[in-house]
N, C-alpha and C positions, 0 to 999 in steps of 0.2 A: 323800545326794542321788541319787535316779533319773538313769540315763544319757537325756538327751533332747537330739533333735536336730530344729532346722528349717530349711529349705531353700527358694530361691526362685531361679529365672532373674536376673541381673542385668547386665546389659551382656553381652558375650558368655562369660561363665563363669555356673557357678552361686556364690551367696552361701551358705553354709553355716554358720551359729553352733550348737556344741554345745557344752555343759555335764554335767556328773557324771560324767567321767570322770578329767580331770586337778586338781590344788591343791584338794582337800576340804576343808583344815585353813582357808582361805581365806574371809573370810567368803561372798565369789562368787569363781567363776572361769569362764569360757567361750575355745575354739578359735575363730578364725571363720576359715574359709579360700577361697580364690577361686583354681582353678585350682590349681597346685601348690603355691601360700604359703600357710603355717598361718601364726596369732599368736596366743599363751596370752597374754591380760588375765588379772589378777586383781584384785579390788580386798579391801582390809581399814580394819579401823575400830579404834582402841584405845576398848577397856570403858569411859575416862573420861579426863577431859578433866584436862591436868595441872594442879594449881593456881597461880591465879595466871593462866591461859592467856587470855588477852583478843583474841585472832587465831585462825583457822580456818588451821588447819598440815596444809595440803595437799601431798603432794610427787608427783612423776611419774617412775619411769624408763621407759625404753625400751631393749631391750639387742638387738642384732644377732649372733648366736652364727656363725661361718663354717661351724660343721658342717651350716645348714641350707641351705649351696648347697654343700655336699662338696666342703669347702677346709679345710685347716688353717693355721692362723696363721702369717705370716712374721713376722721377729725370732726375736729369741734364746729368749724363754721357751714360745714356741709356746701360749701362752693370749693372751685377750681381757684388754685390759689397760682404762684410762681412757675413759670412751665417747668417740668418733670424734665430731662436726663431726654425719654424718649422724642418728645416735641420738639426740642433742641435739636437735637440731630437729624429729626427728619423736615425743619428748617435749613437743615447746612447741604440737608443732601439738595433740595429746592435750588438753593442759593447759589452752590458750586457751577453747575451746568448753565446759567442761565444766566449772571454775573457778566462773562468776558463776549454775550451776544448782544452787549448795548452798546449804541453809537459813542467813541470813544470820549465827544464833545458833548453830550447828554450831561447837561449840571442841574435840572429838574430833579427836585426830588420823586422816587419811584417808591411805592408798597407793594407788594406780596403779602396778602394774609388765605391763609387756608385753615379751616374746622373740618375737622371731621365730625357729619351732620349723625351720620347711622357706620353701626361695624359689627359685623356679621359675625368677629372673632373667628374668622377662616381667613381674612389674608389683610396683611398690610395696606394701609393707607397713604402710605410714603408715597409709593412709587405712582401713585392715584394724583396726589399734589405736584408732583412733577409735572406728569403728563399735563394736570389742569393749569399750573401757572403756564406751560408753554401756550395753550388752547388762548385762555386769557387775555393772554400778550398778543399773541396773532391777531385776534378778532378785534382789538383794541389798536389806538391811535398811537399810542407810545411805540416809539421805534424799536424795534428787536427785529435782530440776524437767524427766526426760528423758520419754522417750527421742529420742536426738537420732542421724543419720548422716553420713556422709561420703562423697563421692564425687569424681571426678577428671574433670576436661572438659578436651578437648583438640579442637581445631579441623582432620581432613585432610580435602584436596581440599574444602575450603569445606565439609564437613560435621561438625557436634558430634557427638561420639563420648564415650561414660561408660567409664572404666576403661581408659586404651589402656595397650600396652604401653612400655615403653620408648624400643624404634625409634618406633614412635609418635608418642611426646611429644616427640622431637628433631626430627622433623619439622614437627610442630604449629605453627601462626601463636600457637598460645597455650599455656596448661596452668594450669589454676585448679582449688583445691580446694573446692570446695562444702561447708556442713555446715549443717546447717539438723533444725528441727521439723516438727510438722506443720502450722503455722502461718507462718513462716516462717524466713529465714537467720538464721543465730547467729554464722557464723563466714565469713571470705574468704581467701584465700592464693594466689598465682599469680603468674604473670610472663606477660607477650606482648610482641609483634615489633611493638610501636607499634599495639597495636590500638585502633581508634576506642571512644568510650566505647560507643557501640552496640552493638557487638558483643560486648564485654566483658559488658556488661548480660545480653544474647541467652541468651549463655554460662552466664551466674549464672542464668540461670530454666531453661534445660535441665536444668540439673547437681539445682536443688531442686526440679524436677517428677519427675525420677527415683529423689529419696531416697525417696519415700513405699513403694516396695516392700521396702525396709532398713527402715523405720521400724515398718510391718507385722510385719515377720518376727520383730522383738523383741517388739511385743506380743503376738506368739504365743507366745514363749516367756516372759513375764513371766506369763502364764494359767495356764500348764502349772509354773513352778517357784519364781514370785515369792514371795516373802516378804514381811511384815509390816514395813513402816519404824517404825525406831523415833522414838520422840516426842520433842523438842528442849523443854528449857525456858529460857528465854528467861529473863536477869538483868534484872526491869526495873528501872529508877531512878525513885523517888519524885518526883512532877508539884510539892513543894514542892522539893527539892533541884536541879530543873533550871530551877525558876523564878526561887530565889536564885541560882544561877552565874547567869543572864542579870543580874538587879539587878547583883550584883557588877560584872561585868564589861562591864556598858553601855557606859562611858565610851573602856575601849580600843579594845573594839570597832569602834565607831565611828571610832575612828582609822585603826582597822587595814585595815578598810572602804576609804579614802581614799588609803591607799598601793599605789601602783602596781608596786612594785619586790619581788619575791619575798623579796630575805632582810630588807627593812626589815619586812614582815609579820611574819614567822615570829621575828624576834628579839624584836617586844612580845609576840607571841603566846607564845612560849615565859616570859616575864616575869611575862605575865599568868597563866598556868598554873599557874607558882608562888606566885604572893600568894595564889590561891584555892587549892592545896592546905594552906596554910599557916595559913589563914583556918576552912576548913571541917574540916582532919580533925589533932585535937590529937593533939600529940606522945606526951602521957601517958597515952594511949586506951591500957586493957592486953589488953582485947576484940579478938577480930577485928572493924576496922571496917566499916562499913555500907557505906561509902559510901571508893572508894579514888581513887587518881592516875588509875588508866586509865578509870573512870567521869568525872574533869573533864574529861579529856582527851578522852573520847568526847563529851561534851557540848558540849563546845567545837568540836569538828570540826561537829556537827549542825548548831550553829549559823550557823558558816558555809557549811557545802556548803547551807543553807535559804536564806542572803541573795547565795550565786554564782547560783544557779540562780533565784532570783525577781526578781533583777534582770535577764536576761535573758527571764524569760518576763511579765515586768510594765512593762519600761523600753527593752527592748530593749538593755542595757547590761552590759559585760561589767566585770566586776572594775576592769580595767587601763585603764578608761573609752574602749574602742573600742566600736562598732559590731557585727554578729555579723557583716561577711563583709571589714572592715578587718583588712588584714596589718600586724605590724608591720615596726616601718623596718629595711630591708634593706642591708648593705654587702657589697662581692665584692672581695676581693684578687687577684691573681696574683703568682708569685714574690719572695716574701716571705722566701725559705730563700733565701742564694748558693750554697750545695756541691750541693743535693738538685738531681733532672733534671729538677722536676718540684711546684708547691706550692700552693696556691691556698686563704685563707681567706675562710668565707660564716659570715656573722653576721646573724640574723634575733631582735629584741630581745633577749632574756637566752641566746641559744643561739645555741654560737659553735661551728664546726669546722674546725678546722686540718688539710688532705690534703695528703700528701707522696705523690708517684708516686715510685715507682724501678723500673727497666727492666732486664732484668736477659737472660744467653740459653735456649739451650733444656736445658741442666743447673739454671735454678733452678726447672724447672715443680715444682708438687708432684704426688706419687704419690700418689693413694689409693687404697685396697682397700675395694671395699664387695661389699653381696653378688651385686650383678649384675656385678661383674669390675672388673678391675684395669683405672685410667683416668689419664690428667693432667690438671693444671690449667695452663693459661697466663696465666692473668686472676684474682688475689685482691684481696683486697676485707677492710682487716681494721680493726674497730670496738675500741677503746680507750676506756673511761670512767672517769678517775680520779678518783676522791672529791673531789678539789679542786674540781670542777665543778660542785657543789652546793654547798661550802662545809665540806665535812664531811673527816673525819680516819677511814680507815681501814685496816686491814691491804695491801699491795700482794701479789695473790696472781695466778694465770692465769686467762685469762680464763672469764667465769661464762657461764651460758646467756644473759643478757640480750645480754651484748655478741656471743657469736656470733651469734644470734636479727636484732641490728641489723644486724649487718656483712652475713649472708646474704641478709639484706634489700634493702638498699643494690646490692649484687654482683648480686642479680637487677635490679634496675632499671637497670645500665648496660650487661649482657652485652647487650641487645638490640642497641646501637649499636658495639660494640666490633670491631676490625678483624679481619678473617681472618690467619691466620701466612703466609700468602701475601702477602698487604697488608705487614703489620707481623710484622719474623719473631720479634719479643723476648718474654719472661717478663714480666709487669705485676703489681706487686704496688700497692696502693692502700693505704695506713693512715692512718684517720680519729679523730686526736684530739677527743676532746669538750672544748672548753676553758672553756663555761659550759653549761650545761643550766636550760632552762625550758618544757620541753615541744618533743615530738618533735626530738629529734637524729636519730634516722635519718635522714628526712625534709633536716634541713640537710646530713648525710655524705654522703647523694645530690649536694645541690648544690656543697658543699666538691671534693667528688672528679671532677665535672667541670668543675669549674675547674681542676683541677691536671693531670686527662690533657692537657687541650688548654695548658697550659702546659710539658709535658714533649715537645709534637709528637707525641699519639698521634693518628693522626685517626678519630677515632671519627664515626661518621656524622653524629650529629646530637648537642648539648647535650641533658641530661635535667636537670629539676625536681621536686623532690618537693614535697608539702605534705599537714598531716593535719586530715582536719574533724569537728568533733566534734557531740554532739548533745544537748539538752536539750528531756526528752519529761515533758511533764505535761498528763493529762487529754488534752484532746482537741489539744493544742500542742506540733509538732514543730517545733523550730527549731534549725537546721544555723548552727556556729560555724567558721569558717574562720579556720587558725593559731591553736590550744590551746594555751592555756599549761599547764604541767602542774598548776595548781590546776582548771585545767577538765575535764582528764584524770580526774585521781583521781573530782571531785564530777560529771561529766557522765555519759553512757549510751552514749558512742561514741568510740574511734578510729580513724579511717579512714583511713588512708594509702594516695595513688597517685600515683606515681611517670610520668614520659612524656615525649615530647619534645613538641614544637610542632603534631608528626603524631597522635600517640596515645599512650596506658598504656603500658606496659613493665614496671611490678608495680604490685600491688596486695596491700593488707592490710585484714580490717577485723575488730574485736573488740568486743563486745559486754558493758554490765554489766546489760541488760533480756534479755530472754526472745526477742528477736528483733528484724527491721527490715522493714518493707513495702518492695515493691521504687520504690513511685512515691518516697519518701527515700531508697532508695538511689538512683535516675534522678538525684534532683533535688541530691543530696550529687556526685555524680560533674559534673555540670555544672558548680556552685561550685568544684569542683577543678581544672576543667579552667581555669578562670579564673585564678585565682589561679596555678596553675603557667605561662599564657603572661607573667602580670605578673611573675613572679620569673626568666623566661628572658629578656625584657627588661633585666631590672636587674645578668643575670651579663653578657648580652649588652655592656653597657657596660664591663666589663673585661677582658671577650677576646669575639669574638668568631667567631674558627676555631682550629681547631688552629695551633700553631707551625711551621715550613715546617722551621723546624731544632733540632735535639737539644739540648741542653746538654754542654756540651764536657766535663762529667762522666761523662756516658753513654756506655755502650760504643756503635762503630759495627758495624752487624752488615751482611755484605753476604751474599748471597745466592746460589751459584754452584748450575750445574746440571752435573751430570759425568755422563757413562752408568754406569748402576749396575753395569754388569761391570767397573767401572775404581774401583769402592771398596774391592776386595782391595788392589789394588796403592797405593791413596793411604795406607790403613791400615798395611801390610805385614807381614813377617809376626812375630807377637808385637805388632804395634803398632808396631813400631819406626821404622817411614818418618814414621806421624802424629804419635810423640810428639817426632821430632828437627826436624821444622818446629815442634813446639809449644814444644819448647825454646830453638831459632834467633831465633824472632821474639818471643814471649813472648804471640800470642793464645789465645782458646779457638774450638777447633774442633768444631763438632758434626756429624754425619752424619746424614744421614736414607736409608729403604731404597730412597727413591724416585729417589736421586742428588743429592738437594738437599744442598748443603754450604752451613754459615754459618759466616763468619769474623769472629768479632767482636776486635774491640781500642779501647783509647781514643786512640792509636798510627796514625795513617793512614799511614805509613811502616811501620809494623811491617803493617799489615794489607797495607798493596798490596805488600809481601814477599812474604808468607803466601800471596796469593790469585795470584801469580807461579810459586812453587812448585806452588801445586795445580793451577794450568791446565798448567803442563809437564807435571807428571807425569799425568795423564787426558787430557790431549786431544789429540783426532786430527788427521793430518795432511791439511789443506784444498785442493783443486787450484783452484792459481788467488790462492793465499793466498802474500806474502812474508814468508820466516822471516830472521832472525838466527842464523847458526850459526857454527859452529866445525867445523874440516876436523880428520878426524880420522885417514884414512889415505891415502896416495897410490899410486896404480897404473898401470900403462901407459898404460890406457883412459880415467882419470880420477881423480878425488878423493872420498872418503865424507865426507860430511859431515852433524853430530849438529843436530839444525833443531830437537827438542826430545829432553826428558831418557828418555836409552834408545832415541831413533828418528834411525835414520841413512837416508841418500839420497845416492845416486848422481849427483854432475855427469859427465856424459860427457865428454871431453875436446874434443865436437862445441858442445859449452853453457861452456864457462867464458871464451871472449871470442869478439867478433863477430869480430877480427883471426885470423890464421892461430896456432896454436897446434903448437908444435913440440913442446915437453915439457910435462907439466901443472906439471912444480915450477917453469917460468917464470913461470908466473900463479899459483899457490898456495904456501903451504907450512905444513906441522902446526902445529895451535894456532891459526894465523891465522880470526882471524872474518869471515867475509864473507856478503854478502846474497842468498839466494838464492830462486826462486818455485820450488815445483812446480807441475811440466806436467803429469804423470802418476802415479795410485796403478794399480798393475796387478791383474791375478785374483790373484795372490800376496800383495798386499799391500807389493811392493817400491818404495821412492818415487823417481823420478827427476825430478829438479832441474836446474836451469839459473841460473846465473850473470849471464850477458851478458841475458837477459831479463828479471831483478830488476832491472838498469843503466841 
């Protein structure tokens, strides 16, 4: 393959996709770089499709290498171990968009891998891998419905910006990632500061009126190096064999039609599956047969994702016999747990989530290293889906991408509201049990999880709601379904998830299994949502209503002290020795900050007001005008020294230690004795002179 390279202005860097220089062996491979971050895509295809193969075995990596920000690995083996939290997700974002533009009959296995080669630590890599696996695919023989791109909107000083940096996007009211056609969006992702849906909307037309110069530049390079797709052939089933499964199985059908409960479905249906494979394909056939399990079983799915979908576009009627904008019925716990700080279960029909808060201090943040720098987290957010929750039996292993994908999800839609550590100084971890699943559980872990901060007393500014709408598109008939169950999921054209308080969004997700969305359904999909999220903040609203005013007496108390930062040598001492003998004494944890912030936390409010006793003696300075507690420590002609705090002595004059006449100071004092004294004066020296008779 010829080295060829195209280029275009794009936001304020240039877009650069090149190809024939790197992974030849590769059926495609292209660089695309923006400013100082490279990303090698490559995509490959196996020669044929394994037998037996009845699914398109697509997979995605994304790998983050540190040598492309000139770092090497901390830990012990100094390599890249398990992908990170961040590679994961910006594999899912890859994977989403680019997923439902494969020929339906495509049972070839497909790769996607993308490294990130170089990272300038000025802008994301993500939206780079996108862009590059569409270039990829296009220039490549594998069949894809592209070319498709990506882009990043970010809202400063009230203006929409494509591609910001970093600092940027922290500052931003929003940050959403656009990916769209040349026709229209395919893909959503983003989070905002309660942005109104208008604005959000704004946002998503800026972002897909800017793809079209990405979208350009691939078909310039698909002219210049594209290849010939190869041809799909297609396994049809005989129009007599799918007309007998219907005969056959009229009668359950129809049953199965009627039940509104997901596993009383799937248990005739599974029933039913078996009489017809048992029926139509004999045991003593020595032939390879014609006609196999995954052919009834595709026939059977047709036949219902045919009667989900045309009851809706002919009845208005949804499987589970609601309406298309009727939620089902809702219930909201709070503290449900007695040990935990913190618990709240949200149950929306067959999807149930169980959140435990636990608060923890500023040693449980987590560290991560990514490649714009080493950061903390204060706020997680972690999504759990155990096989039980379906109904199903399977291996318990760490979590997969679905469940980081949910939980990152979730965690974007509450950080909008979440308190500053000036506010709230604790570590928040959030873990959201899925205890049934029947379409969108992220969506309920949103709601579960703030029912449980504001039952742990975190005060998050406002409640957030999620909910996800779906879409069923035939011919000239859009029609948006509010609260998908996941039979409507799987058989519909849309997931759309948004997240928001009572004010605006706070995330957004939307996925696509059509070609694309006009934006007057997306306008009119975000309105129904807005809807339905105030009717479900209503319904948590009836079982809490604000934040808790107090902790759970499980929870550590963290108090918050401010010491002059020249006085955090001496609190520490030296080797640590002063901090770790209060930490020893009293039994809390102490953490320091560089700004002088000290938090003392304990479960212990005697052990803490100990602790927080010790550390104001030892830092803080002596106030005129302020009465101390001391203890007399040396006596002299003139007067008495006396220790007012630990290591700071002051001088009563023998003129200050009674209004009466004073003959000897050991008449009025003696060593060891405590008595109450005020300073009058800290001098240019710093020497404190005290008075007795004026504490009195």
């Amino acid at each position: 393959m010829s080295l060829e390279q195209v280029s275009v202005p794009f936001g304020r860097e240039n877009l650069v996709i090149e190809t024939g220089k790197f992974a030849k062996q590769a059926n495609a491979s292209v660089t695309v770089q923006y400013g100082g971050t490279v990303v090698l895509v490559t995509a490959c295809i196996s020669r044929e499709a394994k037998e037996g193969q009845d699914f398109f075995p697509l997979t995605l990596e994304n790998q983050e290498k540190t040598y492309a920000a000139g770092r090497i690995p901390g830990g012990f083996f100094k390599r890249e171990g398990r992908p990170s939290e961040n590679e994961i997700l910006a594999a899912r974002l890859i994977d989403r968009p680019i997923r439902p533009l494969f020929p339906k009959d495509l049972l070839q296995e497909v790769q996607i891998m993308g490294i990130v080669l170089s990272s300038d630590a000025e802008f994301d890599p993500d939206i780079l891998a996108v862009t590059g696996a569409s270039a990829a695919l296009s220039i490549s023989e594998i069949p894809f419905n592209g070319p498709i791109a990506a882009v990043r909107v970010a809202s400063v000083d009230n203006k929409f910006m494509i591609n910001p940096t970093y600092a940027q996007r922290e500052a931003s009211a929003l940050d959403i990632v656009v990916v769209g056609n040349k026709n229209s969006v395919v893909m959503i992702e983003g989070l905002a500061k309660q942005a109104p849906e208008e604005e959000v909307l704004e946002a998503i037309k800026f972002g897909f009126n800017n793809l079209k110069v990405a979208l350009n530049l691939q078909e310039e390079l698909v002219k210049k190096v594209g290849k010939a797709k190869l041809q799909i052939e297609a396994k049809l089933i005989e129009p007599e064999i799918i007309q007998k499964v219907k005969q056959l199985s009229k009668v359950e059908l129809d049953k199965i039609f009627q039940m509104s409960k997901k596993e009383e479905r799937q248990e005739v249906m599974d029933l039913l599956l078996k009489r017809l494979v048992k029926e139509l394909i004999p045991d003593n056939e020595t032939t390879a047969p014609s006609l196999t399990n995954a052919d009834i079983k595709k026939i059977l799915e047709d036949i219902e994702c045919r009667e989900v979908r045309r009851r809706v576009i002919e009845e208005s009627k949804r499987i589970d016999g609601r309406d298309t904008k009727t939620i089902r019925a809702i219930s909201c716990e709070v503290g449900v747990l007695p040990r935990t700080h913190g618990s709240g279960l949200f149950t929306r029909g067959q999807t149930q989530s169980l959140a435990v808060t636990t608060l923890g201090t500023r040693s449980d943040e987590q560290m991560i290293e990514a490649l714009e720098g080493e950061s903390h987290k204060s706020f997680m957010l972690h999504y759990s889906f155990p096989p039980f929750s379906v109904g199903e039996i399977k291996p318990i292993r760490g979590p997969g991408r679905r469940e980081i994908g949910h939980g990152a999800l979730a965690e974007r839609s509450l950080s909008a509201v979440m308190p500053t550590k000036d506010e709230f100084p604790y570590t928040i971890r959030v873990v959201s049990e899925i205890l049934e699943s029947n379409g969108s559980s992220s969506m309920a872990t949103v709601c579960a999880s703030t029912l449980s901060l504001m039952d742990a007393g975190v005060p998050i500014k406002e409640s957030v709601a999620g909910i996800s709408i779906g879409l069923i598109k035939e011919a000239n008939k859009n029609i948006l379904l509010t609260d998908i169950t996941g039979l409507e999921d799987h058989f519909g054209d849309m997931d759309f998830k948004v997240a928001g308080t009572k004010n605006g969004i706070t995330a957004i997700q939307l996925d696509l299994k059509i070609d694309g969305i006009d934006f007057d359904t997306l306008s009119q999909a975000m309105k129904e949502s807005k809807l339905a999220r105030i009717f479900i903040l209503e319904k948590m609203k009836q079982a809490i209503s604000a934040p808790r005013q107090t902790l759970s007496s499980f929870a550590p108390r963290i108090t918050n002290l401010k010491i002059n930062p020249e006085k955090i040598g001496e609190l520490i001492g030296p080797g640590g020795k002063t901090i770790r003998k209060i930490i020893e004494t009293t039994g809390v944890t102490i953490d320091i900050e560089d700004d002088g912030s000290v938090l003392v936390a304990s479960n212990d409010s005697v052990a803490s007001d100990k602790a927080i006793e010790i550390i104001k003696g030892l830092t803080e300075e002596a106030q005129v005008g302020k009465i101390y507690t001391g203890k007399i420590k040396r006596i002299t002609n003139f007067g008495a020294f006396c220790e007012i705090l630990p290591g700071k002595e002051g001088l009563i004059h023998i003129s200050e230690l009674s209004k009466d006449y004073v003959k000897s100071v050991e008449d009025v004092v003696k060593v060891g004795e405590e008595v109450k004294v005020k300073v009058i004066e800290i001098d240019e020296l710093g020497r404190i002179n005290l008075s007795k008779k004026q504490a009195e």
